[in-house]
C-alpha positions as CSV (number, residue, x, y, z in Angstrom):
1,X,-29.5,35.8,39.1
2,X,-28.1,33.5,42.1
3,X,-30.8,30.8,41.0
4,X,-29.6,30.2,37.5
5,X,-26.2,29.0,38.7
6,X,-27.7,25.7,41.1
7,X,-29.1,24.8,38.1
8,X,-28.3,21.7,36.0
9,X,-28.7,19.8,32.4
10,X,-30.0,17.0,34.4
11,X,-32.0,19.0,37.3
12,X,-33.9,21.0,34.7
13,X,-35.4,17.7,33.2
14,X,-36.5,17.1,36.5
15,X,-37.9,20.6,36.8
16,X,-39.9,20.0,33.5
17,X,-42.0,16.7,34.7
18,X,-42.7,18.0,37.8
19,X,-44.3,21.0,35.9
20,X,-45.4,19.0,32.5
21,X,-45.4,15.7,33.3
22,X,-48.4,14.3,31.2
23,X,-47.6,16.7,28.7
24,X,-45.7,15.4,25.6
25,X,-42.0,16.0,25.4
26,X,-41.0,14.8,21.9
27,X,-41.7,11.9,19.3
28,X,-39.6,10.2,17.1
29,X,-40.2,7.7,14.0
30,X,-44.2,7.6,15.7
31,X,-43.4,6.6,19.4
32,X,-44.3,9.8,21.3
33,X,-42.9,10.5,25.3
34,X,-44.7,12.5,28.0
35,X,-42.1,14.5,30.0
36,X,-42.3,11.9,32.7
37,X,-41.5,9.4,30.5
38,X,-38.7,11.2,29.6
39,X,-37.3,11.5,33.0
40,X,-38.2,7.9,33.6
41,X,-35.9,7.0,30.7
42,X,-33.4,9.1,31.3
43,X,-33.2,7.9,34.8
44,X,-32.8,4.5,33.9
45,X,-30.0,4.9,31.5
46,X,-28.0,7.4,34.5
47,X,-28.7,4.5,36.6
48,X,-27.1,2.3,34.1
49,X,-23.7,4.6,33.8
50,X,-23.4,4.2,37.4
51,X,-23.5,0.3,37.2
52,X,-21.2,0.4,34.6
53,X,-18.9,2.2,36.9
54,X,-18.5,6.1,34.8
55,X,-17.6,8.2,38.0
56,X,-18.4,11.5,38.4
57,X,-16.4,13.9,36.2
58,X,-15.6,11.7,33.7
59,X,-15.8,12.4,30.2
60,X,-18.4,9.8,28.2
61,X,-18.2,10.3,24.3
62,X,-21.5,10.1,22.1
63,X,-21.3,9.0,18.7
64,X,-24.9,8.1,17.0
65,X,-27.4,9.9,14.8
66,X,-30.6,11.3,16.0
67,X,-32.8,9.5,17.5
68,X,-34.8,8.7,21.2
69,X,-31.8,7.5,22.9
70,X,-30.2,10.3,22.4
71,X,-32.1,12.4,24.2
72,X,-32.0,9.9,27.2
73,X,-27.9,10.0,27.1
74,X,-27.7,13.7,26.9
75,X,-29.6,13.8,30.1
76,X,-28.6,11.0,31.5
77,X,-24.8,11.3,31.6
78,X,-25.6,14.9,33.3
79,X,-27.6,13.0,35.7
80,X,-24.5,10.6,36.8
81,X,-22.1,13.9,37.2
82,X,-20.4,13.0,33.6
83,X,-18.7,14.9,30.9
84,X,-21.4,14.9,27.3
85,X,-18.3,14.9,24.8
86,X,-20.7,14.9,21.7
87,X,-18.9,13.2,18.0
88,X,-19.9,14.6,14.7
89,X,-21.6,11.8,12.7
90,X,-19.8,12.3,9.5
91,X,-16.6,11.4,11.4
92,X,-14.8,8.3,10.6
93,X,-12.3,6.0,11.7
94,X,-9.6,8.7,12.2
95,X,-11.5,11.6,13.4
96,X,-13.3,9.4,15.7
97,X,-9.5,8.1,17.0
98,X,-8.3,11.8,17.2
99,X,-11.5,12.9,19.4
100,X,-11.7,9.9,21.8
101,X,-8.9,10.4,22.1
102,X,-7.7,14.0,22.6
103,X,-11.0,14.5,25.1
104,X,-9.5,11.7,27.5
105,X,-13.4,9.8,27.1
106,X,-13.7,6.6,29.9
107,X,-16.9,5.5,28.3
108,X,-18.1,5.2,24.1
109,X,-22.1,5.2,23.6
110,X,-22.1,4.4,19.7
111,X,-25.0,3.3,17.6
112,X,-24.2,0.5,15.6
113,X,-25.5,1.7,12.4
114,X,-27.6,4.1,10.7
115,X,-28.4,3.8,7.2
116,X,-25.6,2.4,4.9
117,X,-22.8,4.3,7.9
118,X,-22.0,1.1,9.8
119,X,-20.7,3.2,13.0
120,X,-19.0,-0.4,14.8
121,X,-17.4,-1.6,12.0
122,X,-15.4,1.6,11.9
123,X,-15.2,1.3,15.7
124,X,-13.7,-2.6,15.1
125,X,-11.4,-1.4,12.7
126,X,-9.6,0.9,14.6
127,X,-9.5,-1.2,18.0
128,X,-8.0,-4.0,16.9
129,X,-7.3,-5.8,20.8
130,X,-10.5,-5.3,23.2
131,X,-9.7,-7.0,26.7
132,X,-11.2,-7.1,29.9
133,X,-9.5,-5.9,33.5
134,X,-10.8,-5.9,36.8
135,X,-11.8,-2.0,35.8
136,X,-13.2,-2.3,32.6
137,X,-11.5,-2.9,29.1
138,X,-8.4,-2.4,27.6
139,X,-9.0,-1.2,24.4
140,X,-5.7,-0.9,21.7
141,X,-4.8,2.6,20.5
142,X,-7.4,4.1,23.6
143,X,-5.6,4.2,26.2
144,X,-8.2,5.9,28.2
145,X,-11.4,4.8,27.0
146,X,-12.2,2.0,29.4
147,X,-16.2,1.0,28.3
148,X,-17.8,0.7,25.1
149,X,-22.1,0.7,25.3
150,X,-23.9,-0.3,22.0
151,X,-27.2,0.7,20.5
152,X,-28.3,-2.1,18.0
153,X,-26.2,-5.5,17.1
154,X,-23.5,-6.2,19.3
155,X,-20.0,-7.3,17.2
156,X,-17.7,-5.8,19.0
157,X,-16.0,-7.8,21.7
158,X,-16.6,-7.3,25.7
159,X,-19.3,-4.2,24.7
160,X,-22.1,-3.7,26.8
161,X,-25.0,-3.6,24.7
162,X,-28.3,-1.1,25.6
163,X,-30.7,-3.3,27.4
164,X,-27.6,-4.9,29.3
165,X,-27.0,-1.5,30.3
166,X,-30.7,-0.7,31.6
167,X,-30.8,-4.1,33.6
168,X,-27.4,-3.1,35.7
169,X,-29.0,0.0,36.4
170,X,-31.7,-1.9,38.1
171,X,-29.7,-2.3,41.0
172,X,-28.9,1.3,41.4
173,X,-31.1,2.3,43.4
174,X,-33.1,5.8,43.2
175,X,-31.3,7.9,46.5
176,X,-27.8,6.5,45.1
177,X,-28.6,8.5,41.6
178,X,-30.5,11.6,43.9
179,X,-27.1,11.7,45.2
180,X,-24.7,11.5,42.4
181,X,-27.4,14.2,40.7
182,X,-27.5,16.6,43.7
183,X,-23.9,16.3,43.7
184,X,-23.1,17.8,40.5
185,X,-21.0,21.1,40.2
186,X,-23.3,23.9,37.9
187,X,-20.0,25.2,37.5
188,X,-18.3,21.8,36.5
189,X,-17.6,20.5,33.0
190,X,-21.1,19.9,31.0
191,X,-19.9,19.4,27.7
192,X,-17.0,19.2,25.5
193,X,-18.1,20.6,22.2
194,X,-15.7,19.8,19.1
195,X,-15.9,22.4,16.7
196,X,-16.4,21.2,13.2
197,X,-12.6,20.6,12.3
198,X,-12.7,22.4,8.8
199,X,-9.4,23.2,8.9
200,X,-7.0,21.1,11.6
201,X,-7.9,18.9,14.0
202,X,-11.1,20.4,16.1
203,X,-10.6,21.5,19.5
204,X,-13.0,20.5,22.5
205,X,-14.7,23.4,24.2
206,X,-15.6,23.3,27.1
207,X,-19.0,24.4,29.0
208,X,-20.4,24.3,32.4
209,X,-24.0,23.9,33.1
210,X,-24.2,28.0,33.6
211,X,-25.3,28.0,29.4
212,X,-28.8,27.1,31.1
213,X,-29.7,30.3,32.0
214,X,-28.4,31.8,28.2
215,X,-31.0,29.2,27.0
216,X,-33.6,30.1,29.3
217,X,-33.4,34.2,29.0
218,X,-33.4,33.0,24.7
219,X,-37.0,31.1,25.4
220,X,-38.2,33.8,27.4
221,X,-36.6,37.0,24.7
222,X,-38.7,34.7,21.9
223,X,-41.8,33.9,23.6
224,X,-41.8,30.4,23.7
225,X,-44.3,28.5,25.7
226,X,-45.7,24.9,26.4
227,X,-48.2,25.2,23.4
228,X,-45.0,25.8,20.7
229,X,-43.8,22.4,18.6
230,X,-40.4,23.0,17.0
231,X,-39.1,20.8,14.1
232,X,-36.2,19.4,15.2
233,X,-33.7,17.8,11.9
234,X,-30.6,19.2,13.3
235,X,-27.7,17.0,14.5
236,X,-27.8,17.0,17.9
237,X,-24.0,16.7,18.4
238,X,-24.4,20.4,17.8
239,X,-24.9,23.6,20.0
240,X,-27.8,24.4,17.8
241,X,-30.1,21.4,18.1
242,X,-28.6,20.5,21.3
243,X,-29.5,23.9,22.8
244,X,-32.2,25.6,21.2
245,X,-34.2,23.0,20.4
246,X,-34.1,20.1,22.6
247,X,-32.8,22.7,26.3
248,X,-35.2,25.2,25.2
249,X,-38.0,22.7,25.1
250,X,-36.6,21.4,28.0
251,X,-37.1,25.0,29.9
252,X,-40.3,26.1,28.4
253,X,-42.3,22.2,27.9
254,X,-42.6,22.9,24.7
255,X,-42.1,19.4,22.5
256,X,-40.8,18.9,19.3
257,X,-40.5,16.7,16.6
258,X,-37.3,14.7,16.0
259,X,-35.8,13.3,12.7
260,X,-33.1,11.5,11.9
261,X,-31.7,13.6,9.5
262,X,-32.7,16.7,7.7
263,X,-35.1,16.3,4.8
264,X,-37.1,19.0,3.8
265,X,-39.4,17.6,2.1
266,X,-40.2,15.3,5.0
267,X,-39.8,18.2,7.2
268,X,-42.3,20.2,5.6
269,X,-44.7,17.3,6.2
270,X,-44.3,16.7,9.0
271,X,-44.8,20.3,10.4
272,X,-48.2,20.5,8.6
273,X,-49.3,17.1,10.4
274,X,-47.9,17.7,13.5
275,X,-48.4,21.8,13.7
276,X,-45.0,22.6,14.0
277,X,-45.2,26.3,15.8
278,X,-41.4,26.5,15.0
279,X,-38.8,26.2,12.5
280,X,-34.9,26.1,12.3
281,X,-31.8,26.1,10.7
282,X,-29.2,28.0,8.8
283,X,-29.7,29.5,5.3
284,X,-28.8,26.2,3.6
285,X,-31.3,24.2,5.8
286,X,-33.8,27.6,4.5
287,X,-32.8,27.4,1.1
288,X,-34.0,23.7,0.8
289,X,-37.4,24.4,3.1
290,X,-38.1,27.7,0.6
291,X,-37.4,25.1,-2.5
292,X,-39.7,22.0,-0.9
293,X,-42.3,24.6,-0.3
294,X,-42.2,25.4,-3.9
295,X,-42.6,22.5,-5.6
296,X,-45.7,21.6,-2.9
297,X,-47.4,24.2,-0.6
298,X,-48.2,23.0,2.3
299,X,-50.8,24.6,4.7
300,X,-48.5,25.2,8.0
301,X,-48.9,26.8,11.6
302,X,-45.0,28.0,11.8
303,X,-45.3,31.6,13.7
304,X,-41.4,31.9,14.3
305,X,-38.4,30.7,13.1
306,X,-34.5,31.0,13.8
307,X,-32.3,31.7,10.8
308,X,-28.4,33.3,11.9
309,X,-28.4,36.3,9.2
310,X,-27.2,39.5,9.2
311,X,-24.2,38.3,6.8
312,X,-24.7,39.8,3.1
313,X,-24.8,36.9,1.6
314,X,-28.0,35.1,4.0
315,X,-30.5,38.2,3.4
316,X,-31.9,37.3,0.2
317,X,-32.5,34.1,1.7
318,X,-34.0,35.5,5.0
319,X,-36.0,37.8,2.8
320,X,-37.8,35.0,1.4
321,X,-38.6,33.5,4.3
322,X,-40.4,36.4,6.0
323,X,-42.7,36.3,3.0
324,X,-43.0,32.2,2.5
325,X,-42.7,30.9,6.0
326,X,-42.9,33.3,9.0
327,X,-40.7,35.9,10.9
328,X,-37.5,34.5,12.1
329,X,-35.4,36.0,14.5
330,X,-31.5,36.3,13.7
331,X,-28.6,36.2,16.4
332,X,-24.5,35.9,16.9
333,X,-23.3,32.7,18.2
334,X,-20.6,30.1,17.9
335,X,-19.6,26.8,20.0
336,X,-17.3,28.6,21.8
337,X,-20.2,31.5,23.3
338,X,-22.8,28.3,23.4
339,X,-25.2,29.1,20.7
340,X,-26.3,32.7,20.7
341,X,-24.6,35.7,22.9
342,X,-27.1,38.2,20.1
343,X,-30.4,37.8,19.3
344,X,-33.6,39.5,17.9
345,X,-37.0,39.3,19.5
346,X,-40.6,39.5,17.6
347,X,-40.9,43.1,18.2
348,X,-38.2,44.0,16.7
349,X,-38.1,45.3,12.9
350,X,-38.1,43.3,9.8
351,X,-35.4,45.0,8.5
352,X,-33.5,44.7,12.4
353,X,-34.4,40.6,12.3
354,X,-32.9,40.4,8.6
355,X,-30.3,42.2,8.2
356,X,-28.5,42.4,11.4
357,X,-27.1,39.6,13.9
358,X,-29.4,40.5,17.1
359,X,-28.7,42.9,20.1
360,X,-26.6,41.4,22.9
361,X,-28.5,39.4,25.4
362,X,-27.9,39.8,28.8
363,X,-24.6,40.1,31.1
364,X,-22.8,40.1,27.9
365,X,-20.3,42.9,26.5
366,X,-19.5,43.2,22.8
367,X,-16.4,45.1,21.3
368,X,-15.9,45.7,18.1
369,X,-11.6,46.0,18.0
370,X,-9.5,47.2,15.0
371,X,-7.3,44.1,14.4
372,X,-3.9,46.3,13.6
373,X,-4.4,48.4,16.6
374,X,-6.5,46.6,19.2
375,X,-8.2,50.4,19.3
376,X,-12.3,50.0,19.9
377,X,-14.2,50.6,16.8
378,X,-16.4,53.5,16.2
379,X,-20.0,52.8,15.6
380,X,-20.7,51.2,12.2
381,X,-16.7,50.2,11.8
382,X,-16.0,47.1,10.9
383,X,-13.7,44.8,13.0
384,X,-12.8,41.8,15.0
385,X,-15.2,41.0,17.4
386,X,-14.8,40.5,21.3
387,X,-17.3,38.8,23.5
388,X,-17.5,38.9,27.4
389,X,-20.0,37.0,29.4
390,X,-21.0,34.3,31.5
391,X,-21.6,31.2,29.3
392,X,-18.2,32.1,27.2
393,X,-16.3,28.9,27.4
394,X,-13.6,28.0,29.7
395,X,-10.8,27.3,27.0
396,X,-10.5,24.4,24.9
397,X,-9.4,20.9,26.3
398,X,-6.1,20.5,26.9
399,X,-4.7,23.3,24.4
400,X,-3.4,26.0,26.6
401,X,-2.0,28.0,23.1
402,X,-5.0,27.6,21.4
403,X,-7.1,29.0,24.5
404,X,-4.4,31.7,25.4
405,X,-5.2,32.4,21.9
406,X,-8.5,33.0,22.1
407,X,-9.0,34.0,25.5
408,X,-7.2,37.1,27.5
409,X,-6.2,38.0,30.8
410,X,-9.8,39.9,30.8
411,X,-11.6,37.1,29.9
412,X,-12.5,38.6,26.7
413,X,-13.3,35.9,23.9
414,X,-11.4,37.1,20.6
415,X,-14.1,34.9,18.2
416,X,-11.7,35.9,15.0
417,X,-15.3,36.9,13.2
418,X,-15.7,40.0,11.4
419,X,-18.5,42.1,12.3
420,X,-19.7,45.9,13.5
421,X,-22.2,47.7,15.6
422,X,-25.0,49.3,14.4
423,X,-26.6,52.7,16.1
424,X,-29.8,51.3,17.1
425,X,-27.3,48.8,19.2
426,X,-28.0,45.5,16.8
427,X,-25.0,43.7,15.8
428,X,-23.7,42.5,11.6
429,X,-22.3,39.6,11.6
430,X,-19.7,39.9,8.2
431,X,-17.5,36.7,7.8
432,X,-14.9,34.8,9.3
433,X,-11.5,36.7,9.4
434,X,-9.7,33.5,7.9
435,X,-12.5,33.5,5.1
436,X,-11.2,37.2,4.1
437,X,-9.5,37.4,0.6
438,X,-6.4,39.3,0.1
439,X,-6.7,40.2,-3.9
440,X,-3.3,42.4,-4.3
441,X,-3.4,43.8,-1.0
442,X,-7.4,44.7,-1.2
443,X,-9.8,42.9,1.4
444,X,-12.7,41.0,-0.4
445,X,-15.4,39.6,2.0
446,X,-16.6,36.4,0.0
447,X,-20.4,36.9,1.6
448,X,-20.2,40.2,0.0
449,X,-19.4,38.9,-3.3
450,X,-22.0,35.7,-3.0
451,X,-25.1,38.1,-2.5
452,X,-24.1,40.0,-5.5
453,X,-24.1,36.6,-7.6
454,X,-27.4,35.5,-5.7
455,X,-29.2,38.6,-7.4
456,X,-29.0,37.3,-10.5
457,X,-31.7,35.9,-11.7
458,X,-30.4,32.7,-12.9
459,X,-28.2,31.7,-9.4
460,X,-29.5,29.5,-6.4
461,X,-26.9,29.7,-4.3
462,X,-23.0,31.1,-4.7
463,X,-20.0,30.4,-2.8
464,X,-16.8,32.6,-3.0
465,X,-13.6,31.1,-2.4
466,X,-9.4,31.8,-2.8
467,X,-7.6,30.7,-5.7
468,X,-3.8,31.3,-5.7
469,X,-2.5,34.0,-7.8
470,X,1.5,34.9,-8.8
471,X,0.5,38.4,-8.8
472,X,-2.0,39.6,-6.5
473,X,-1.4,36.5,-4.0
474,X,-5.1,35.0,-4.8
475,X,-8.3,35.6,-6.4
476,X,-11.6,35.3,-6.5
477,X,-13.3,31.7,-7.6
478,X,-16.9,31.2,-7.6
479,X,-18.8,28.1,-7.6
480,X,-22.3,28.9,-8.7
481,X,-25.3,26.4,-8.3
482,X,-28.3,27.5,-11.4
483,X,-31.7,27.4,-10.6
484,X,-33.7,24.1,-12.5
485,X,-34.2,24.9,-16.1
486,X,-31.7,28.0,-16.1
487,X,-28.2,28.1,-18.3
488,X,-25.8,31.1,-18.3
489,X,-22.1,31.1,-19.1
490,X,-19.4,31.5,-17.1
491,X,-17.8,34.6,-19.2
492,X,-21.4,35.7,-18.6
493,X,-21.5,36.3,-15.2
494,X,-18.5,37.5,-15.0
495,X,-19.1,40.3,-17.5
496,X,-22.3,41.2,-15.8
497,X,-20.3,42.1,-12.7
498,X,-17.8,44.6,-14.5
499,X,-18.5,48.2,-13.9
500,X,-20.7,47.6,-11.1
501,X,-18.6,46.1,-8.5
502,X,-14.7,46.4,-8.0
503,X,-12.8,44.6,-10.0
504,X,-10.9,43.0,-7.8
505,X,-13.9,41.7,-6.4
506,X,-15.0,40.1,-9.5
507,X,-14.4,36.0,-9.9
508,X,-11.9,35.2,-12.4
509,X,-13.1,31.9,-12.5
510,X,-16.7,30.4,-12.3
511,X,-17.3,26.7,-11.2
512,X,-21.0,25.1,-12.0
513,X,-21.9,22.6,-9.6
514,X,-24.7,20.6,-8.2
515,X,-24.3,20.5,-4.8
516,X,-21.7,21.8,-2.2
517,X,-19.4,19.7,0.4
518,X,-21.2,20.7,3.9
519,X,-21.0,20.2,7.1
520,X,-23.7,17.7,9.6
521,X,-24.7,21.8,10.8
522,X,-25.5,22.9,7.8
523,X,-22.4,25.3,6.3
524,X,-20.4,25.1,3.2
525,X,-16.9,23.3,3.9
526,X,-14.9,25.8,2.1
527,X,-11.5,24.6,2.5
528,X,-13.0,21.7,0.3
529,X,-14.5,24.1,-2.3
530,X,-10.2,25.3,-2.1
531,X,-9.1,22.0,-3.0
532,X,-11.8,21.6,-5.3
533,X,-10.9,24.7,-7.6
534,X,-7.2,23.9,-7.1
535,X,-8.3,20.6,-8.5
536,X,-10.0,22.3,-11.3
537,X,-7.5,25.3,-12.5
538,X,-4.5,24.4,-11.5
């Protein structure tokens, strides 16, 4: 597998238009780019980072919604030998100060707004002194950041804006960037991957470019092929979108459809116009998709789809999907493995693709380890599980606790998730350790307790959270979204649940809600739904 590791982000691009070239790569807001229009894009905007002066190495941070330019900067920056240190769009002036600069970033490419988010005016706001020196800027409160690139109206002061940047790289010219490309170290720093920051400040995890061949062996396990259009609404500041929708098309000249931001309704319609092959997302992303579908039908060409189950609480949802949309396969993965280290492929069962988390892939080991102990589980034991491989990251940024935390001497990746291995080999994803409650010494798995409460025939979705407790330390709360048109009481549900499951499993509180607080990837910020009932009961 020698071949895999002289591969690059940026080489691969180049790979794809010398094999697809006048074949479309991806369209956006009705402008549509062949591959080698792609490249020829991309090109120009690594040529434009060399103008600008980003050396090789450096980290450059990336904070704008999805659109074309994105695309050519996640390329692009490969291309120049830079660091992609993509920023969640939800954060703002302070998350955005923490991550620029906790990752050491030389260069900013920001949008300047999208929608009502005004993106500079936060930038403005928290660089208060912007001056130039003979090596860039000096930029107050950034004592690294030394460039700032714009994508839209220019306000802030000394910025280069986008077409500024495109005409300096007119004087690169194409052997300098062959050069600076060929140069690039597959085992170098690709990425810096902030992990959603739910609790604390996020931590930066770092990749190489060796996730290229996880990507690859993924297209290859789901038979993906240059006739397959994915729909891609995912943020593309994360793994997910960034990997298997927009590398995997990438490897296997596929093209796909890019929005903004996730809609389903617009999603569904645009898959039936454009013939979407392939759909993605997580079960809230499904949820809304089964619920669009619904209210409309639409006649769609979807054969596959990728929806992460295995976890109690998703199956009902994947369920529904097999029988409204298509098959989708299910896998293990977090930012820290880049994207999935499991996964299913077509062949295997419907009850295998639902209700387990995939089969490792391969050049990975799994162990399933009692947390008290550290003794292997036995088949079908639940535990913590460890993850070995190649594309496992190489620690987090500048945190040698955190890492030492969650990576040993045996390079063994301790993901803090709960899960177990089946007999047929297929991994169950179960929950998050931290998510565990501790009801008077008993362990309640919240997933466990939110399929019980999507069976009912009155509940669209169900989240289980912790609520402090003087007696048994904390309790069960349950915030419970009804389906349109249906009513049930709180003492209800709860009384519907006695004598069926254990008791300490059961809610002691209910919360009705519209909507939950999520995150730009799709999950429930629960430490929100914590305040939130604190709020509430307290």
């Amino acid at each position: 597998m020698d071949w895999y590791r002289k591969r690059t982000l940026g080489g691969i691009l180049d790979e794809a238009a010398q094999r697809w070239g006048e074949r479309e790569a991806f369209s956006f807001n009705g402008q549509r780019w062949t591959y080698a229009a792609f490249l020829e894009q991309t090109n120009r905007l690594a040529k434009g980072l060399i103008a600008l002066g980003v050396q090789p190495g450096e980290h450059v941070a990336v904070w704008m919604t999805n659109r074309a330019e994105w695309l050519f900067v996640m390329f692009g920056i490969a291309k120049a030998g830079g660091c992609i240190v993509p920023l969640n769009t939800r954060y703002r002036t302070d998350d955005v100060a923490y991550t620029l600069t906790q990752s050491r970033s030389r260069t900013l490419i920001s949008l300047d707004r999208s929608g009502p988010v005004d993106y500079q005016s936060m930038l403005m706001e928290s660089m208060p002194s912007i001056t130039k020196t003979p090596t860039g800027l000096a930029i107050e409160n950034y004592p690294d950041l030394e460039r700032l690139v714009i994508l839209g109206e220019l306000r802030l002061p000394h910025a280069t804006g986008w077409a500024q940047l495109l005409a300096l790289g007119e004087g690169v010219s194409d052997a300098t960037l062959a050069a600076r490309a060929a140069a690039v170290d597959p085992d170098g720093l690709m990425m810096l991957a902030y992990t959603s920051g739910t609790t604390g400040h996020p931590k930066g995890v770092m990749h190489s470019h060796r996730p290229i061949r996880n990507t690859h062996e993924r297209g290859q396990v789901m038979g993906y092929t240059k006739f397959d259009v994915h729909m891609n609404y995912l943020p593309l500041f994360h793994i997910y979108a960034f990997s298997e929708i927009v590398m995997m098309s990438v490897l296997c000249g596929s093209r796909h459809v890019m929005m903004d931001a996730f809609d389903a309704e617009r999603a569904l319609d645009m898959a039936e116009q454009e013939r979407a092959t392939v759909l993605h997302g997580f079960e809230a992303h499904w949820l809304d998709l089964l619920t669009a579908q619904a209210r409309k039908a639409r006649t769609l060409n979807v054969r596959i789809g990728t929806l992460p189950s295995g976890v109690e609480s998703t199956i009902p949802i994947a369920e529904r999907v097999q029988d409204v949309f298509c098959p989708t396969i299910s896998g293990f993965g977090m930012s820290e493995s880049w994207a999935y280290v499991s996964v299913n492929n077509p062949l295997h069962t419907r009850e295998q693709r639902v209700q387990a988390s995939g089969y490792p892939m391969n050049d990975y080991e799994f162990r399933v380890v009692n947390v008290d102990t550290g003794a292997e589980q036995p088949v079908d034991e639940a535990g913590e599980l460890w993850v070995r491989g190649y594309a496992v990251m190489q620690g987090y940024w500048e945190k040698p606790e955190a890492t030492h935390e969650a990576l040993d001497a045996a390079g063994w990746l301790h993901t803090g998730d709960m899960a177990r291995l089946r007999g047929d080999g297929h991994l169950v994803f179960l929950g998050r350790y931290k998510d565990m409650l501790k009801v008077g010494g008993e362990n309640v798995s919240p997933a466990e307790v939110e399929a019980y409460l999507r069976k009912m025939p009155e509940i669209m979705d169900a989240a289980v959270v912790a609520y402090p407790d003087p007696r048994l330390a904390e309790v069960p709360v349950a915030f419970v979204i009804l389906k349109a048109g249906q009513q049930v009481s709180a003492e209800e549900l709860i009384a519907r649940m006695k004598g069926k499951i254990a008791g300490y499993k059961i809610p002691r509180h209910v919360v009705f809600t519209d909507s939950y607080p999520m995150t730009s990837s799709g999950k429930i910020r629960k430490i929100e739904l914590r305040a939130q009932a604190r709020t509430l009961l307290d």
